[in-house]
N, C-alpha and C positions, 0 to 999 in steps of 0.2 A: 550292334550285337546281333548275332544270329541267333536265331529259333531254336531253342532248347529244351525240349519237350519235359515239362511240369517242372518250368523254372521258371520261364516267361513262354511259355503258354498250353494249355492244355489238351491240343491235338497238331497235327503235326500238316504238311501239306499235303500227305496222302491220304489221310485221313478226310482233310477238306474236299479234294478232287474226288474221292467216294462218294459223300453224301454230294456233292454238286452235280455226278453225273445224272443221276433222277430228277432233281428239281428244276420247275421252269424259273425264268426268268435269271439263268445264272449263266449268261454266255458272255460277258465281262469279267468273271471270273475264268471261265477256263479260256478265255484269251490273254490273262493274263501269264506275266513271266515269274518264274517261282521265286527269287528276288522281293517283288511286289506282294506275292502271295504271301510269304516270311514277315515281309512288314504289317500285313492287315493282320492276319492271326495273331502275333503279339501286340498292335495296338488294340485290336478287339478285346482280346485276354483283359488288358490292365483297365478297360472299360467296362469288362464284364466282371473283372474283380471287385472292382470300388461299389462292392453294395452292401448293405445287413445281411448277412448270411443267418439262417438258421444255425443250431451248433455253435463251437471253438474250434481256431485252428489246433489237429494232431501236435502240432510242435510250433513254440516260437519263432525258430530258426525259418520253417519252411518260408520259401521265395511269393506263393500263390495262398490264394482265401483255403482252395481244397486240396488235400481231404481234407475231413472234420470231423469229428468226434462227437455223439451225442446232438446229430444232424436228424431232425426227424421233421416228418410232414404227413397232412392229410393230403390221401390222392384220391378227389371225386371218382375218378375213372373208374379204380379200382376198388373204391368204397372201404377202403383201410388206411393204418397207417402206414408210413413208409419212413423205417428206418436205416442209412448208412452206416457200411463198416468204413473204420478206421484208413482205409486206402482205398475207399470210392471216392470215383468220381462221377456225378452224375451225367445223364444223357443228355439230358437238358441245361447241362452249362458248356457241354461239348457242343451242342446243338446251336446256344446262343452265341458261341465262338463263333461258329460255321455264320450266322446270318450277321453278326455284328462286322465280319471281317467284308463280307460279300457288302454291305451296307455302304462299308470304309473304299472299297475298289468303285461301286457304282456312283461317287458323289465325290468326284475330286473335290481338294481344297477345302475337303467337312472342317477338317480341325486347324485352320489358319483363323478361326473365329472374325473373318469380313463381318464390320458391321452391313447392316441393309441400309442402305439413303435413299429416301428417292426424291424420284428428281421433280413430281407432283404430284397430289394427291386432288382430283376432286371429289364435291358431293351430288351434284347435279348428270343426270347421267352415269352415274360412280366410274371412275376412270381413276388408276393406279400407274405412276411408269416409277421404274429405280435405276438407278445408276448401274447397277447389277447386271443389269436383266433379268434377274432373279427376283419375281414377285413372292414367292412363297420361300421360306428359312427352314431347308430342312435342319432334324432336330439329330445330334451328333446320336444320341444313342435309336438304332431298328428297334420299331414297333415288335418285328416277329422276336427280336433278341430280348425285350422286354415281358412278353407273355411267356415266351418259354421256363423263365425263372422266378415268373412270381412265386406261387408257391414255396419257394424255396427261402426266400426273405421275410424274417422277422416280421411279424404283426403284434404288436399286443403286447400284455407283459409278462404272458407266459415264455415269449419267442419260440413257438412253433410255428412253423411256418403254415398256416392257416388264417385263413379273413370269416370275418363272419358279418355278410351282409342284410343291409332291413329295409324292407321296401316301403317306403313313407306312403 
C-alpha cells in the first residue's frame, strides 16, 4: 500500500526531506529512494500510533490515533496548557514520524525481531562475542521519537497528558 497522507501516516515525503534537510546525522535518509522513504513513514506512523494518547479519537471510523477531541496537555516550555482542535495534528507526532522513520532507514532489519545468541560470554576479563555481530539490541522504537511525544500520553487517572515527578 502506498502512503496516504492521514490514512496511514501523518506527513508525507516532502514533508520528511524538509525537516531532514537541517538535521545532522540524516544522510541515510536523503540517500535514500522515495519507495523506501513511503515505507519508513508508514511503518513509523503505525509505531507512533500504538500508544495512550491524551484525548479520543474525533471519529470511530478514522484510519490513525489523530486528530483528537478533548486532547490536552501541560507544556513546561510554555508554562500553560495546551489544548487541540478537533483536526490538529501535533508537531510533535509529525516530528516523532520524522525520527521514527529516519530510525527504521538507519538500522536495517529493526523489525525481523533476530533473537541476539551469542556465541560466549565470559567473566574474567569480560569478553562478549554473538553470532550477530551485534553486541548491543537496538530497541525498535528512537529514543528522539519517544521524548517528543511524551507529553502527549496519558498519565494518571485524570489522562492529561502530564507526569508529576518526586525526587526521593
Amino acid at each position: 500500500m502506498a502512503l496516504t497522507l492521514n490514512t496511514n501516516s501523518y506527513v508525507s515525503v516532502d514533508e520528511a526531506d524538509t525537516y531532514f534537510e537541517t538535521r545532522i546525522d540524516s544522510a541515510n535518509w536523503s540517500s535514500a529512494i522515495d519507495d523506501l522513504k513511503e515505507q519508513a513513514l508508514v511503518t513509523a506512523t503505525s509505531i507512533v500510533d500504538d500508544n495512550a494518547w491524551v484525548g479520543n479519537a474525533v471519529s470511530a471510523s478514522q484510519a490513525l490515533a489523530w486528530p483528537r477531541k478533548n486532547a490536552t496537555y501541560a507544556d513546561n516550555r510554555m508554562g500553560s496548557t495546551i489544548t487541540f482542535g478537533v483536526a490538529d495534528i501535533p508537531t510533535q507526532v509529525k516530528v516523532a514520524v520524522f525520527e521514527q522513520a529516519l530510525h527504521l532507514v538507519d538500522n536495517e532489519d529493526l523489525l525481523q525481531g533476530k533473537a541476539q545468541t551469542f556465541e560466549s560470554i565470559s567473566v574474567g576479563s569480560i569478553s562478549i562475542s554473538d553470532s550477530n555481530n551485534d553486541v548491543t539490541k537496538t530497541p525498535i522504537q528512537a529514543s528522539l521519537m519517544k521524548k517528543k511525544i511524551r507529553p502527549l500520553l496519558v498519565r494518571g487517572k485524570s489522562g492529561i497528558g502530564t507526569a508529576w515527578w518526586r525526587n526521593n
